[in-house]
C-alpha angles and dihedrals in degrees: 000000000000118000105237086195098062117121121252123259126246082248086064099046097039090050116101100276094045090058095047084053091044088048095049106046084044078052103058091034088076103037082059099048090050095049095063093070100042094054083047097059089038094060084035095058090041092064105251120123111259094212083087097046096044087055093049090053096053090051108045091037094052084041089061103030081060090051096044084043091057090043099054090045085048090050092052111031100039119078119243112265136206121199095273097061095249118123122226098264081050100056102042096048 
């Protein structure tokens, strides 16, 4: 019997849907980063105090990188479901 909690390979993870993923994640990594600053300067050329702001940008953007982190460890380490618990080796053999 198969462990359906068994890691993926670097096959798996090198294939073509393993690199779009790689590249988009690598993607939105950056816009993000870059957006910090430029929000910063916005709100700082509007005349607010960016302490505030910059404050506000760590800690939403570490709040969602950890809940895009779990998501995409849940995506690859758990095994696919159907609504009868069973994953998918379970239910063709």
């Amino acid at each position: 019997m198969d462990n359906p909690y068994t890691t993926p390979s670097l096959e798996t993870l090198l294939d073509t849907v393993g690199a779009v993923l790689i590249a988009e994640g690598a993607i939105v990594a950056n816009l993000c980063y870059f957006a910090g600053p430029i929000i910063e300067t916005y709100v700082r050329w509007l005349g607010y105090d960016r302490k505030w702001v910059r404050w506000f940008l760590f800690v939403g953007g570490t709040v969602l990188t950890g809940m895009l982190a779990i998501a995409t460890m849940a995506f690859m380490f758990l095994p696919d479901q159907d609504k009868t618990g069973m994953t998918h080796n379970q239910a063709v053999t």
